[in-house]
C-alpha positions as CSV (number, residue, x, y, z in Angstrom):
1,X,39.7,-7.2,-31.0
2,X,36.3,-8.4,-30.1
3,X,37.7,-10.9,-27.2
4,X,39.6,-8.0,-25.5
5,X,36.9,-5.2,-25.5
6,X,36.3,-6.1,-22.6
7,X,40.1,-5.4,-20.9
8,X,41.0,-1.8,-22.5
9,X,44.2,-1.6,-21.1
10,X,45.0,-4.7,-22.9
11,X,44.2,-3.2,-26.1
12,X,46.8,-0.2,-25.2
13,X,49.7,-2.5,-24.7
14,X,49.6,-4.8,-28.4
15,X,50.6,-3.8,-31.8
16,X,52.2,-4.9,-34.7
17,X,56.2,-5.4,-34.6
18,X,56.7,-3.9,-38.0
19,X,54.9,-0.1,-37.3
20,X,57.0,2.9,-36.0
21,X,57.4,3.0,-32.5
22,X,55.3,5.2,-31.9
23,X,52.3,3.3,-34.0
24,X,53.2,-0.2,-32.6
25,X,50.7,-0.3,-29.6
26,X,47.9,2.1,-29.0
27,X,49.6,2.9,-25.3
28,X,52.5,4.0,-27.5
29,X,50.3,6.4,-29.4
30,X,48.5,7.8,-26.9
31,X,52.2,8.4,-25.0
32,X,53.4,10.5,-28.2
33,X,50.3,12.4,-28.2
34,X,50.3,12.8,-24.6
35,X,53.8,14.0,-24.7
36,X,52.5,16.9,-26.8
37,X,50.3,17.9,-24.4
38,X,51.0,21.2,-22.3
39,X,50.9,20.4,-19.0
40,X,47.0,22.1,-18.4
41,X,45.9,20.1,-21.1
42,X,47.3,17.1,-19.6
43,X,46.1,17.9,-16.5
44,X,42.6,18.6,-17.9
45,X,42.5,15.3,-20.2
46,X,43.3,13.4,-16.5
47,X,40.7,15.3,-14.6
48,X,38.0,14.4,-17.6
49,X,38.6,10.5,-17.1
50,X,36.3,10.9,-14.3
51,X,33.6,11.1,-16.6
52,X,32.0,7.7,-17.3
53,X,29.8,9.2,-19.9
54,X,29.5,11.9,-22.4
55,X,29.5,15.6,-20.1
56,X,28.7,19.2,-21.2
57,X,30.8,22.1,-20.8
58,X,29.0,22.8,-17.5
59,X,29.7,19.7,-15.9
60,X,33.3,19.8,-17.2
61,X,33.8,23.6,-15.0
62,X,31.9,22.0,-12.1
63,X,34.0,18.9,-11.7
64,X,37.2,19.7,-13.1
65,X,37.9,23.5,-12.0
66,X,38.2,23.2,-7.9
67,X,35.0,23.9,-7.3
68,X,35.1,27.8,-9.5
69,X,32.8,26.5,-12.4
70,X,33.3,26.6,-16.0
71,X,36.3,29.2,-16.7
72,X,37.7,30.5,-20.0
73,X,40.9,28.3,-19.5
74,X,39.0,25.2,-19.3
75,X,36.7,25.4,-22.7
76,X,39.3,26.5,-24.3
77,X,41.8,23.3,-23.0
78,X,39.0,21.1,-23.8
79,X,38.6,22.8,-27.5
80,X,42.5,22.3,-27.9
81,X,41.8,18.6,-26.6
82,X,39.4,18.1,-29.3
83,X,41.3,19.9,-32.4
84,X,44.3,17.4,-30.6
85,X,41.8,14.1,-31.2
86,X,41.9,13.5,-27.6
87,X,38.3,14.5,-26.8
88,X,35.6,14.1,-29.3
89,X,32.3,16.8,-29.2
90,X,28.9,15.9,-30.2
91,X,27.3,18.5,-31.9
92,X,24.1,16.6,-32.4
93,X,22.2,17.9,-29.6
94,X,21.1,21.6,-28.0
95,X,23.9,21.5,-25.5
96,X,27.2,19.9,-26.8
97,X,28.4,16.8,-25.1
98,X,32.2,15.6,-24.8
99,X,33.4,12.4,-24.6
100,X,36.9,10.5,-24.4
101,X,37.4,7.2,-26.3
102,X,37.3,4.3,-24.3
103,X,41.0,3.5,-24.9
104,X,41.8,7.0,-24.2
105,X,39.7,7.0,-20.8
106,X,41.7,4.0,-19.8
107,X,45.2,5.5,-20.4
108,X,43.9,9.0,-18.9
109,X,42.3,7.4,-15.7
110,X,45.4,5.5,-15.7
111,X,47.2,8.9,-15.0
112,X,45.1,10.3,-12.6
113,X,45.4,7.2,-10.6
114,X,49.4,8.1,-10.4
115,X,49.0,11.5,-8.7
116,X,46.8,13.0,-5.8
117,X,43.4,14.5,-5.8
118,X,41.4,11.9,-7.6
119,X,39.4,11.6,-4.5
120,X,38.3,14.6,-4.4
121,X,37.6,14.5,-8.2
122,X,35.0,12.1,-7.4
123,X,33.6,13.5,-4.9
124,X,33.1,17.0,-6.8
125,X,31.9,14.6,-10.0
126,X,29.5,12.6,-7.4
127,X,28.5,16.0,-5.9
128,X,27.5,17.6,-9.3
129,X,25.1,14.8,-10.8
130,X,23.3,15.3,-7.2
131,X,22.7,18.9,-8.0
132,X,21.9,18.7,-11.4
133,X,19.4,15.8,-10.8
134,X,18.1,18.0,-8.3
135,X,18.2,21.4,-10.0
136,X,16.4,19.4,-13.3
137,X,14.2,18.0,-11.4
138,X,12.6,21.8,-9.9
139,X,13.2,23.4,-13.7
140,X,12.7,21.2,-16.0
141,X,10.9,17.8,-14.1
142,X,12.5,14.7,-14.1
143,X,12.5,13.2,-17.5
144,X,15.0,15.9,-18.7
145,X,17.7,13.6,-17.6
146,X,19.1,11.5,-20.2
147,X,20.9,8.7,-20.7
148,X,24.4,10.3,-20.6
149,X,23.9,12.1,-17.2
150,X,22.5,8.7,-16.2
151,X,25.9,7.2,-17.0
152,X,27.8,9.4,-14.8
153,X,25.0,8.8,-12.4
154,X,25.8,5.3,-11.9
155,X,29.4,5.8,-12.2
156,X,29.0,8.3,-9.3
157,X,26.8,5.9,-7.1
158,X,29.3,3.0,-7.5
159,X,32.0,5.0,-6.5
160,X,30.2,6.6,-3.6
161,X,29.0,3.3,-2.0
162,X,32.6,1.8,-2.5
163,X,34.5,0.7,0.3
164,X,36.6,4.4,-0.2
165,X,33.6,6.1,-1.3
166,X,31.6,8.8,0.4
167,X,28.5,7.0,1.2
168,X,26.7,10.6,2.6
169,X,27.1,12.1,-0.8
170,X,25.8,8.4,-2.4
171,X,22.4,8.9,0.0
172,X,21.9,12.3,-1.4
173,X,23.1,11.4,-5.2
174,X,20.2,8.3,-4.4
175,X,17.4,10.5,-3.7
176,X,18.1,12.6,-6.4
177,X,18.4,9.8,-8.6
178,X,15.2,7.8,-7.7
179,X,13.0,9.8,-10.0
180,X,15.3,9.9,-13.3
181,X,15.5,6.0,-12.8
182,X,11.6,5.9,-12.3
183,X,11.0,8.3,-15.3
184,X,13.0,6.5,-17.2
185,X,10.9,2.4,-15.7
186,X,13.9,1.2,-14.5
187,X,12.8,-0.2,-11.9
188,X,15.4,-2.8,-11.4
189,X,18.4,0.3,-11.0
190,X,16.1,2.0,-9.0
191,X,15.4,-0.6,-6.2
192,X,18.8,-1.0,-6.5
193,X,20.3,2.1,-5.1
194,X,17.6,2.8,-3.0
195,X,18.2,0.0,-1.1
196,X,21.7,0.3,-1.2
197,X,21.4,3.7,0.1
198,X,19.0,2.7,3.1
199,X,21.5,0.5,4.3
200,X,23.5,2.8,5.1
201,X,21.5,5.6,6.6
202,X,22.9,6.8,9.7
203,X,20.7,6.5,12.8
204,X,20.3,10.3,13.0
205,X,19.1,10.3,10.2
206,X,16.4,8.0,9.9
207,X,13.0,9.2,9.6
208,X,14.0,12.3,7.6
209,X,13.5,13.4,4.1
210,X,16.0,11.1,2.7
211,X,14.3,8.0,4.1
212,X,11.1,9.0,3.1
213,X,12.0,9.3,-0.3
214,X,14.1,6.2,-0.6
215,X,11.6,3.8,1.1
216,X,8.7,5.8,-1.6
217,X,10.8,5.4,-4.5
218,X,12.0,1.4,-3.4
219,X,8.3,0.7,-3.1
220,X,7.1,1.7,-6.0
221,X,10.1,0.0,-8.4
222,X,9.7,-3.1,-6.9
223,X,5.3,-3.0,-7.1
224,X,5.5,-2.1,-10.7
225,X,8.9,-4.0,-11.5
226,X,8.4,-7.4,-9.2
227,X,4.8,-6.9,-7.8
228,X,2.7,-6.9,-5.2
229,X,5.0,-8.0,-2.7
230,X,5.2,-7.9,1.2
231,X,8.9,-5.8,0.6
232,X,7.3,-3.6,-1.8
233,X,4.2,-2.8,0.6
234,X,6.5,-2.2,3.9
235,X,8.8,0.5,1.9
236,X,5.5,2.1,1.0
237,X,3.8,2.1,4.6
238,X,7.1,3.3,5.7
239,X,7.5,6.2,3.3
240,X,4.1,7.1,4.3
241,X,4.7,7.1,7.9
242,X,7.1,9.2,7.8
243,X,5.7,11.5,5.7
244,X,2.7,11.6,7.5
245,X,4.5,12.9,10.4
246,X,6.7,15.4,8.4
247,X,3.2,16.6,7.0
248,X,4.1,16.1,3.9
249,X,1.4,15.9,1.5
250,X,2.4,15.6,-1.9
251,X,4.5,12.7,-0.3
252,X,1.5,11.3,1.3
253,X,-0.7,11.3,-2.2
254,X,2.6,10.1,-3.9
255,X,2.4,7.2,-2.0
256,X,-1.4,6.5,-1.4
257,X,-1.7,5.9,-5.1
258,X,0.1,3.3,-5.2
259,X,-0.8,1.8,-1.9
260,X,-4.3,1.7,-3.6
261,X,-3.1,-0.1,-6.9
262,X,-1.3,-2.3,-4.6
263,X,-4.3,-3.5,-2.8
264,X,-6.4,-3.2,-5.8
265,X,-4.1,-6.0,-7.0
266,X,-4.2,-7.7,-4.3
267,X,-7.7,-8.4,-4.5
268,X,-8.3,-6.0,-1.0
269,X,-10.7,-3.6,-2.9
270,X,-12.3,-2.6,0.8
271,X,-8.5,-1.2,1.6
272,X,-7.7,-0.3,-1.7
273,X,-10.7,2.6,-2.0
274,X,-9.9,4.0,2.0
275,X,-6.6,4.5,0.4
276,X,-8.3,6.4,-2.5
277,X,-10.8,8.4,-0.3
278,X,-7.4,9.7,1.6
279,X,-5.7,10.5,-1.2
280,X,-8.9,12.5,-2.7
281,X,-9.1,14.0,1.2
282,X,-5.4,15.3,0.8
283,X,-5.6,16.6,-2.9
284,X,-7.8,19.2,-2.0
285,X,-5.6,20.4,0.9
286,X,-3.2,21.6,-1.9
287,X,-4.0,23.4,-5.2
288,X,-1.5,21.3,-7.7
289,X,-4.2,20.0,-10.3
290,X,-1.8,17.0,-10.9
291,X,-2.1,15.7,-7.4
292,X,-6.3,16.0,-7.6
293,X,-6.3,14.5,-11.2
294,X,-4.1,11.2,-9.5
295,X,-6.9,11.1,-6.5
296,X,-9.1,11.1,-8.7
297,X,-7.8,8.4,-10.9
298,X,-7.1,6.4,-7.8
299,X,-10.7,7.0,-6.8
300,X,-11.9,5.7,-10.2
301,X,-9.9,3.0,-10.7
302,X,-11.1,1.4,-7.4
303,X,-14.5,2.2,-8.2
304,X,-14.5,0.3,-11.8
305,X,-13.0,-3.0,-10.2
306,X,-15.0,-3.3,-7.5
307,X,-18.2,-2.8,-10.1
308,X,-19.2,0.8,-9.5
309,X,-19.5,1.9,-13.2
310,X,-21.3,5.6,-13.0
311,X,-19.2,6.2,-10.0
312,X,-16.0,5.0,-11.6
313,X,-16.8,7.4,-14.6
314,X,-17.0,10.1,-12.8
315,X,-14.0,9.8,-11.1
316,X,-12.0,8.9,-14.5
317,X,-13.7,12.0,-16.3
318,X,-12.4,14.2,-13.6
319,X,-8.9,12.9,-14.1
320,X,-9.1,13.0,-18.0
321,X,-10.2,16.6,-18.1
322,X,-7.2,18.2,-16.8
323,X,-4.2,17.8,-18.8
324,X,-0.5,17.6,-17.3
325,X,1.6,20.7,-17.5
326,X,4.2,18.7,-19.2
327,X,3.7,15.4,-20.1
328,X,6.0,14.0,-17.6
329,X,4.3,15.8,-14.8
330,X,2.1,12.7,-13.5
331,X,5.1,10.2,-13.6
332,X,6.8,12.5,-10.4
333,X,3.8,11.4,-8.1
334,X,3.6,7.5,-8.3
335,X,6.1,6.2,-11.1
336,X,3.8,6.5,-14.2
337,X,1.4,8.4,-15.9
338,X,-2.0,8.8,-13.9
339,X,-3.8,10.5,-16.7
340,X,-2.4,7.7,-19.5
341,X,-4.1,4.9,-16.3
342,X,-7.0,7.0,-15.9
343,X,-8.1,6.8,-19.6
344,X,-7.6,3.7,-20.3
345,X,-9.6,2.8,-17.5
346,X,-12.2,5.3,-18.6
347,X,-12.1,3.1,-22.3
348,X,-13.0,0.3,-20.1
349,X,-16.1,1.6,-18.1
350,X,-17.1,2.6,-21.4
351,X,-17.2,-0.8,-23.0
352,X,-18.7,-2.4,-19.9
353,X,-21.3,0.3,-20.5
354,X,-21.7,-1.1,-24.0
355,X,-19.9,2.0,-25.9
356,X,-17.7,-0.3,-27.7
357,X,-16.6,1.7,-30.7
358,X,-16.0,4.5,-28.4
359,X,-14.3,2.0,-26.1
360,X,-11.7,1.8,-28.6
361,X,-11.3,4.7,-30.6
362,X,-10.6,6.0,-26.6
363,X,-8.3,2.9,-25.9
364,X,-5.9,3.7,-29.2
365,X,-5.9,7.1,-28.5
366,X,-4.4,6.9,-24.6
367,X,-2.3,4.1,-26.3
368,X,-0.6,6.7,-28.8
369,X,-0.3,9.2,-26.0
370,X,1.2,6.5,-23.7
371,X,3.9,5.4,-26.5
372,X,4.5,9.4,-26.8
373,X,5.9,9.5,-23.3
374,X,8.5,7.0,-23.9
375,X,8.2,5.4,-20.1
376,X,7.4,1.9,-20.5
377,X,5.4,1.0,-17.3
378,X,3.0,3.2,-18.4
379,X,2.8,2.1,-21.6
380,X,2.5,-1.0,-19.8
381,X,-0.2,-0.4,-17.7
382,X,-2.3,1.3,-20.7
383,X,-1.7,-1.8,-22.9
384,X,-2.8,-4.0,-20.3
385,X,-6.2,-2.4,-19.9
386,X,-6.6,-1.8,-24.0
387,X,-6.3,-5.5,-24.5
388,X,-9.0,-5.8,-22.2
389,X,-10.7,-3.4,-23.9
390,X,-10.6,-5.0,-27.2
391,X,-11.2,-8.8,-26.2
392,X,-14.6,-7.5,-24.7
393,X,-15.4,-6.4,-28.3
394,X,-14.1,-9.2,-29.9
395,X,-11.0,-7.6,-31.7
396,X,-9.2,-10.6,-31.5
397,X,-6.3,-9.3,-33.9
398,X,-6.1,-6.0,-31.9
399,X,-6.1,-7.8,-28.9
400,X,-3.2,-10.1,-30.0
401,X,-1.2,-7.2,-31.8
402,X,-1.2,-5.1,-28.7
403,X,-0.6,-8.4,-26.5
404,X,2.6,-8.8,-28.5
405,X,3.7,-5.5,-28.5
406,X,3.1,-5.4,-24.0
407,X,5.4,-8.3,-23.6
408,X,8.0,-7.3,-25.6
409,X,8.4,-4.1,-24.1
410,X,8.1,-5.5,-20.8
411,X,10.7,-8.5,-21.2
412,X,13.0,-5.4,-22.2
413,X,12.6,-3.3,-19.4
414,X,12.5,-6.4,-16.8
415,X,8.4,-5.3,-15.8
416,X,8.0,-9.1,-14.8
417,X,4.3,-8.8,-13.8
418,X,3.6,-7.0,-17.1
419,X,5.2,-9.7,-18.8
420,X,3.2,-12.7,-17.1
421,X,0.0,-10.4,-18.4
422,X,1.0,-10.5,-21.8
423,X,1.5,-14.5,-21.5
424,X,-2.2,-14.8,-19.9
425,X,-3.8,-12.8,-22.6
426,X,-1.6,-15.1,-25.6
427,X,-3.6,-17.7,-23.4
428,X,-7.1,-16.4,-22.9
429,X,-6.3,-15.9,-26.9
430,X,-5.5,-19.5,-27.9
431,X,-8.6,-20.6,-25.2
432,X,-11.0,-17.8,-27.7
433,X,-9.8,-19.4,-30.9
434,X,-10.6,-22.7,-30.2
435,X,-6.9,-24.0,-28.8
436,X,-8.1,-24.9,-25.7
437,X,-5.5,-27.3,-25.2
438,X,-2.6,-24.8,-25.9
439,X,-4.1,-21.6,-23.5
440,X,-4.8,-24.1,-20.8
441,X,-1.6,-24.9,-20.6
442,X,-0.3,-21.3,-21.0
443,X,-2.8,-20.2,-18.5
444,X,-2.0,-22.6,-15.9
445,X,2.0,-21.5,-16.1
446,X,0.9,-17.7,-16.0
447,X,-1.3,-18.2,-13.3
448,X,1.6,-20.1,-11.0
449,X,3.7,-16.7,-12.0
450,X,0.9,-14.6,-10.8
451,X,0.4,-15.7,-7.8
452,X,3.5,-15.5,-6.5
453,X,3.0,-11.9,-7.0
454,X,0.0,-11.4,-5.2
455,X,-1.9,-10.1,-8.6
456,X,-5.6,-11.1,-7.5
457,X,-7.0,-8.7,-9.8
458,X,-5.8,-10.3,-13.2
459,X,-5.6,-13.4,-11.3
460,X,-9.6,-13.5,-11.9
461,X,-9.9,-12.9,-15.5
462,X,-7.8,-15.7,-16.5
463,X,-8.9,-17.9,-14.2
464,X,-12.0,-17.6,-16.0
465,X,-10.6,-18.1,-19.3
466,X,-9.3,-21.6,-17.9
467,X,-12.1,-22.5,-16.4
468,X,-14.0,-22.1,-19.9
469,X,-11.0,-23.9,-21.6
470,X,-10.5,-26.7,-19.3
471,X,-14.3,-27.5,-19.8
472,X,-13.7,-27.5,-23.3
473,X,-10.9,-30.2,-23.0
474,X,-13.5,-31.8,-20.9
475,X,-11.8,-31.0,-17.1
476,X,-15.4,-30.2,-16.0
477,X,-14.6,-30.7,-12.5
478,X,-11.4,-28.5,-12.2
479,X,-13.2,-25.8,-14.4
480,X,-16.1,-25.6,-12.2
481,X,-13.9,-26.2,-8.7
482,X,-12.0,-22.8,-9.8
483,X,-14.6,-20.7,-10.9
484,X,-16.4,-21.4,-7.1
485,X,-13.2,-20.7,-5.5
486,X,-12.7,-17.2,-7.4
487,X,-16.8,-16.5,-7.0
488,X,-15.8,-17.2,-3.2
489,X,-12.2,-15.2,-2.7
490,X,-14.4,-12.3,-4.9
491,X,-17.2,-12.1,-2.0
492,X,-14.6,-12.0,0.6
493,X,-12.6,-9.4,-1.3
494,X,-15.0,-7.2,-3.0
495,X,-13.5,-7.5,-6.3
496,X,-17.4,-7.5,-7.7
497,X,-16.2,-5.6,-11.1
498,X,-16.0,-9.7,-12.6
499,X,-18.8,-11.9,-10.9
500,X,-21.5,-11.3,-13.6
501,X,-18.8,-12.8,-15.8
502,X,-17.7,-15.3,-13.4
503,X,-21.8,-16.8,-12.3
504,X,-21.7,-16.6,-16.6
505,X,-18.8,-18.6,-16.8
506,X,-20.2,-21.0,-14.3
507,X,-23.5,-21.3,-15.8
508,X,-21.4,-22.4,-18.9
509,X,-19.5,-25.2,-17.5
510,X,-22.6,-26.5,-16.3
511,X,-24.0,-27.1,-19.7
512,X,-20.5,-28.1,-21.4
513,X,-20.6,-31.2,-19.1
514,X,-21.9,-34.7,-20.5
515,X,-25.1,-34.4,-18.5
516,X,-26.1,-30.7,-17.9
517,X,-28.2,-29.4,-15.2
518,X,-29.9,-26.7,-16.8
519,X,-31.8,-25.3,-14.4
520,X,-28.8,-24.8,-12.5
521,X,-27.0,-23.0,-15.1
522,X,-30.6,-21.1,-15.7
523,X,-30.1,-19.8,-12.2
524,X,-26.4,-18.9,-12.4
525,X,-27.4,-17.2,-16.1
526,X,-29.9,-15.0,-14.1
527,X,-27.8,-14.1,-11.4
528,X,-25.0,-12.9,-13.6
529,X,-28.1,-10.8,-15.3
530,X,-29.2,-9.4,-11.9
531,X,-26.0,-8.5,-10.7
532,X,-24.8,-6.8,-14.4
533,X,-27.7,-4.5,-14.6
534,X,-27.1,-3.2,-11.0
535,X,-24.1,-2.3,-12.2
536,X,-24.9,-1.2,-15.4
537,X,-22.1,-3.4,-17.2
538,X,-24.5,-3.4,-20.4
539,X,-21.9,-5.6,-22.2
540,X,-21.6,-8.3,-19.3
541,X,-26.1,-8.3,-19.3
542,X,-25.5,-8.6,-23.3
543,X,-22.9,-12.0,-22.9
544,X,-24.9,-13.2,-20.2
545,X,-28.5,-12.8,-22.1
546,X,-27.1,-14.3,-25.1
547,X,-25.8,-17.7,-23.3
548,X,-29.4,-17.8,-21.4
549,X,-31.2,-17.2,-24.8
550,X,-29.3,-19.9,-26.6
551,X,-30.2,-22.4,-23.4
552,X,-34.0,-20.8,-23.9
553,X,-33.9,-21.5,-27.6
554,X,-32.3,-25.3,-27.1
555,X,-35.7,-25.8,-25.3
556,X,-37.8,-24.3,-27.6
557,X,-38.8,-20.9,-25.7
558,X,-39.2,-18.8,-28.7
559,X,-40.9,-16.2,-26.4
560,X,-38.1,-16.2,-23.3
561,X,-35.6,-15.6,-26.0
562,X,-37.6,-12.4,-27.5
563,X,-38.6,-11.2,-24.6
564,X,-34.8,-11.4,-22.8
565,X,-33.0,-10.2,-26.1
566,X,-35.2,-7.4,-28.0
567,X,-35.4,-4.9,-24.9
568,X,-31.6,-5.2,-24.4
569,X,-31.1,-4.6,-27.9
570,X,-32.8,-1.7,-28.4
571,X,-30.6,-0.1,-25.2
572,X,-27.6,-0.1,-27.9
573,X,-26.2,2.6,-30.5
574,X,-23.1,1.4,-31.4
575,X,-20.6,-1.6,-31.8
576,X,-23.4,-3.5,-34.0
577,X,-20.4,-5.6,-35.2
578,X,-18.9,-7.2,-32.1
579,X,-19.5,-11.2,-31.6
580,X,-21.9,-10.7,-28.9
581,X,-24.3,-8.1,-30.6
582,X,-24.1,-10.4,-33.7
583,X,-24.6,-13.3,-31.7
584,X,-27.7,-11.7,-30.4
585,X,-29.3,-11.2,-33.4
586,X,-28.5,-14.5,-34.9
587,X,-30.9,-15.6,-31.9
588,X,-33.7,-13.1,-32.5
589,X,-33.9,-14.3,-36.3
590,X,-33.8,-18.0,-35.4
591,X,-36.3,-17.4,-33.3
592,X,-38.5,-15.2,-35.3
């Protein structure tokens, strides 16, 4: 059984020799019961092959009643169809769903193949999804779509973009489509038929609607599914473009958001935040809250990377204080949940600010409502920015539960940048516990993956955890050639959110080499200091102070070390159990 699953009209044609006639091969079977059968209810059981997927009622009328809807005579044939084991109904759900057997979709479809009209079936089948996608999508947003209608979704695009398909109706089904397959992060489907569909756009109609929302939705599967890539970046611009000229501005902040992540990823923060300031410019044209929460975000989120932390909370604060209508509201503008990106980011800027136990109570709570949603890129994306979160407090264990938990739900919904994070944080992990050996090596293979993707922004960070790990395998030279070549790509960038860390992590290589210069780590130490405090990352000045004091103390500067650490001490009121806080006060007591 197992070997012909696959070929189900193989399965209708074998038997044993010794049954009835009737029993010896399912085809047989299914003739005798098909014989019994008036001839409406066979013509109804044909008509219901088109389904590739469980329907309702509704869909049923619409696709198999010429076009009149749902009529008397056809719930009732399709009750008689079930009573007659020829239909099964799922009662399980508010709205029943119908479904034939495989076996008996073969042998039915099989029928319909025989006569005339099953052209037309598919095009009235094809023609209903689009409406319903659309009609859902006005009513009841777009994650009310499940995975049944997505079925005959599918089954509707491949016959539409067939060689005797209606590819017109497969453009519209597309566009209507795009969000249900973004709702629902996958990405891979959705690139998939929106590229299919702008293949074969007509010339008249380029530059219209349709366009506009292919190219949006084809850019934003492939940023979030394959990354910051050029194809990804030109289906955005494009989308824009033309919905610049329509004057279309929820289109316009649809797609500025995640022009803005793009760049932001890219390591462009001076692009990234003009994106942002035309995205906040547009919101407050229209009145939809969503759409200024997302600016917002977007504003935020450039802010905090390029190392504006009072401006970045601001911006995150505004986003966070507005709930969605419906918790799938935000995913309809960019492809995930702005306000689930938005706190998790706010989490952050608070434990750069030194609020780490708020930090993290804040981090775990946008995580649960992230999970709630069921939409894996943003549960992605939130995870991401928690395990951040967490390794700057020095919840190791978090930081590798929740690393865990991002790559396996990325590897299962094909999010291949989210998965290269996940590897990059199981190395900046091993490099943390001592393994220096094992998370350079991890590093350096994630880093390779990165790249290609264009992800400057998490390119940094772990370029700085293998820096401090090929120094500790004794690759001084490597370690300190990579931290100057991010310090130098990050002036020429803006992405000034990491230097503190990275002039720290300089300043440490220096002095993990056989013959330190510590005056020149002293300097780099007090750069990263300088720069921290101007941006009022309290937890980078703590990290920093407490490498600087420990190179004060191995020279006996009892005072330097008192006078650094005391004053930033007392600027704390929580987290007194992280590493670094512990760290500091080890110092202040071996120093008297």
């Amino acid at each position: 059984m197992l070997s012909r699953l696959d070929d189900r009209f193989a399965l209708l044609i074998s038997g044993r020799r010794t049954a009835l006639p009737k029993h010896r091969t399912l085809r047989a079977t299914l003739d005798w019961s098909y014989d019994l059968l008036s001839v409406p209810e066979r013509l109804l059981l044909q008509r219901l092959a088109i389904f590739a997927a469980p329907f309702s009622l509704e869909a049923a009328g619409a696709v198999t009643g010429n076009g009149g809807g749902l009529t008397a005579e056809i719930a009732d044939g399709i009750e008689n169809l079930v009573g007659k084991s020829m239909v099964t109904a799922d009662l399980s759900g508010v709205i029943v769903h119908y479904r034939l057997l495989e076996t008996t979709k073969a042998f039915a479809l099989e029928r319909l193949m025989e006569g005339e009209g099953s052209r037309q079936l598919a095009q009235r089948h094809a023609e209903y999804y689009q409406r319903f996608l659309e009609r859902i999508e006005d009513e009841q947003g777009i994650g009310s779509a499940n995975l049944s209608d997505l079925g005959n979704v599918r089954a509707a695009l491949e016959w539409c973009f067939a060689p005797y398909g209606d590819s017109a109706i497969g453009v519209r089904l597309a566009v209507a489509a795009a969000p249900a397959f973004l709702a629902m992060s996958l990405m891979t489907e959705c690139q998939r038929w929106c590229e299919q569909a702008l293949l074969t756009l007509e010339d008249t109609t380029r530059g219209g609607r349709e366009e506009m929302q292919l190219q949006a939705a084809l850019g934003i599967s492939l940023l979030f599914g394959r990354g910051a890539n050029e194809a990804a970046r030109v289906a955005m611009s494009r989308g824009l473009a033309i919905a610049e000229a329509q004057e279309d501005a929820r289109t316009q902040i649809r797609l500025l958001g995640p022009l803005s992540i793009f760049y932001v990823r890219l390591g462009d923060f001076n692009t990234a935040m003009r994106y942002s300031k035309r995205a906040s410019a547009i919101s407050k044209i229209i009145t939809d809250p969503d759409a200024i929460a997302f600016a917002h975000c977007c504003v935020g989120f450039s802010l905090l990377h390029s190392g504006d932390l009072s401006g970045a909370r601001v911006e995150l604060e505004a986003t966070t204080e507005n709930q969605p209508r419906s918790q799938r509201d935000s995913i309809r503008y960019s492809g995930f949940d702005h306000y689930s990106l938005a706190g998790v980011h706010l989490a952050r800027t608070l434990s750069l600010q030194g609020y780490q136990t708020r930090a993290a109570e804040y981090a775990r709570q946008v995580i649960r409502h992230a999970a709630s949603l069921n939409h894996p890129v943003s549960l992605s994306i939130t995870l991401h920015w928690a395990i951040s979160v967490f390794l700057l407090a020095g919840d190791l264990a978090s930081a590798e539960e929740h690393t865990d938990w991002l790559i396996s739900r990325a590897e299962s919904h094909s999010l291949v940048p989210y998965t290269a994070i996940g590897h990059g944080f199981k190395g900046e992990l091993a490099v943390r516990r001592g393994d220096a050996a094992t998370g350079v090596e991890i590093l350096q293979r994630c880093l390779v993956d990165l790249q290609a993707m264009h992800h400057e922004l998490v390119i940094t960070p772990f370029s700085i955890s293998l820096a401090l790990g090929l120094a500790a395998i004794g690759q001084f030279a490597e370690g300190g050639a990579l931290i100057d070549e991010r310090i130098r790509l990050v002036a020429i960038n803006g992405n000034f959110g990491y230097l503190p860390e990275l002039l720290r992590a300089k300043g440490g290589v220096i002095l993990a080499t056989p013959n330190p210069d510590g005056d020149a780590a002293e300097k780099c130490f007090m750069q990263s200091l300088e720069l921290s405090r101007r941006q009022g990352a309290l937890a980078w000045e703590l990290r920093t102070a407490v490498d600087l004091a420990a190179l004060f103390a191995s020279r006996g500067q009892v005072d330097s070390v008192r006078t650094l650490l005391r004053p930033l001490l007392n600027q704390f009121v929580e987290g007194f159990d992280t590493p670094d806080l512990k760290a500091a006060e080890r110092l202040l007591v071996a120093g008297g």
